[in-house]
Phi, psi and omega in degrees: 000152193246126162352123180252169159235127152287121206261013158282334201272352178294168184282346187279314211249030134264307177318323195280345193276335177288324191281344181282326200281279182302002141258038178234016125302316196266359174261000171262030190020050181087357197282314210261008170284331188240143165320126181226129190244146175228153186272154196299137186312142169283341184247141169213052156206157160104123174220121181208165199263141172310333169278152192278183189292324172137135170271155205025054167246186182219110162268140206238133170236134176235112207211140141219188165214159185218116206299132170242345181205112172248154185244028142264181204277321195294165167289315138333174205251169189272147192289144173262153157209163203222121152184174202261120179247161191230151167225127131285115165312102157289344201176137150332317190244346194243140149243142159274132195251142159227103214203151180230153171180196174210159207214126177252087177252080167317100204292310182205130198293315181313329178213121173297358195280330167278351178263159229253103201227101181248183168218145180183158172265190202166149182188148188187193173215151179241157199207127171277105169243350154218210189281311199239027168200179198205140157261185148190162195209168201184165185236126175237168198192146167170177194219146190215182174276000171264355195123163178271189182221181156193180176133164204265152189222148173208136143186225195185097182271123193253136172185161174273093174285149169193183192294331194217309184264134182216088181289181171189164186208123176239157185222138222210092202244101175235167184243147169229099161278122199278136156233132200018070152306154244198148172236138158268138172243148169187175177252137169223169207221089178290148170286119008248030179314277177099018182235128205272147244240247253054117160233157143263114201217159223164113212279150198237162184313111170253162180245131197215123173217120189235124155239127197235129169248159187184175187240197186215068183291138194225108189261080169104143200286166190294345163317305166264193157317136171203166170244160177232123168264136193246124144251159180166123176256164180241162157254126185225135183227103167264119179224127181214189170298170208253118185270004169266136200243353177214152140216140215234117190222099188061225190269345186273174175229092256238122126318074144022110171267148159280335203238047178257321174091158194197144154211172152213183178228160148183184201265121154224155178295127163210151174212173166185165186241157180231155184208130167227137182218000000 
């Protein structure tokens, strides 16, 4: 049998894919080349259905998600997150939300000094207006090693209730604003330069606009005790001000614009179980 060569793995059509590389850096001027930090998301928990919990019952969710594709220029990875949210009934159609967790995002592969490990709460309501949709809307807070964050999240979920299988497809709009932020300073070596780099950055006013489609298995009747299996991928679109705010290349020194702007989009997995009681 005769040898195949892969002909990506040959050396002409490695060069060509490095010369190819390095001009889609350099026509992107750098945005997706250098560290980029975004300040953190305020929701990191909650995968729901429209319907609410039930007055004066309780639901406790333990849910995250995890990033599988991004459709952006940065290089880094899109943030994971993890956390526990509780719903309280207050009325047949309203819960009180409650939930706390954290987002981990490696920011640039080359050096952990950018990445990003926050923590933060959240408290909000949720209001059922009709059979087959619901809203809600929160206030979130946390802290990172860049500084703290807070803002407001709204959004809104459509779906087919029923006893047992429950699709749904929800939209989801929050700002995570940095308080007394902070510059991450580190060295990096941008593609395709190969000349290692100070860079400074410091997260700017974000934007998280989510579309999440997902189901509901609903384990045992609403009445009493039950359980809820949650699945569901997203689409995320992160946008914020440009967070490099300093670079230092050779003797010259670059300013950073905050209002030049950076963003991305990708795809993540999320899931979680619920117990209502």
């Amino acid at each position: 049998m005769k040898n195949r060569i892969n002909p990506f793995l040959a050396p002409n059509h490695q060069s060509g894919v490095v010369v190819v590389l390095a001009a889609m850096c350099v026509a992107m001027l750098a945005v997706g080349c250098a560290p980029r930090v975004y300040s953190p998301p305020v929701r990191t928990a909650g995968l729901s259905s429209p319907a609410t919990v039930g007055d004066g019952r309780v639901g406790v969710q333990v849910s995250g998600s995890h990033p599988v594709a991004g459709i952006g220029s940065d290089p880094g990875s899109p943030p994971e997150t993890a956390g526990v949210r509780v719903r309280y009934g207050l009325a047949p159609k309203v819960d009180l939300l409650v939930e706390g967790g954290g987002s981990y995002a490696n920011n640039w592969p080359q050096s952990d000094a950018f990445d990003i490990l926050a923590i933060g709460g959240a408290a909000g309501l949720k209001y059922r207006f009709a059979e087959f949709a619901a809203v809600d809307a929160g206030l979130g807070f946390g802290g990172s090693k860049v500084g703290g964050f807070l803002g407001p999240d709204i959004g809104i979920v459509v779906g087919y209730e029923n006893e047992l299988f429950v699709p749904f497809l929800g939209f989801h709009f929050g700002l995570s604003i940095p308080v007394f932020s902070n510059e991450l300073t580190g060295t990096s070596t941008p593609f395709p330069s190969g000349t290692p780099e100070e860079y400074a950055v410091e997260p700017q006013l974000t934007t998280y606009t989510t579309t999440e489609a997902g189901f509901r298995l609903q384990l045992g009747a609403s009445g009493g005790f039950h359980g809820n299996l949650l699945a569901g991928i997203q689409l995320v679109n992160v946008s914020s001000g440009d967070s490099v705010v300093r670079t230092d290349a050779g003797a010259g020194s670059d300013e950073g614009d905050p209002d030049a702007g950076q963003g991305t989009w990708y795809y993540a997995i999320t899931g979680g179980v619920e117990f209502v009681f």
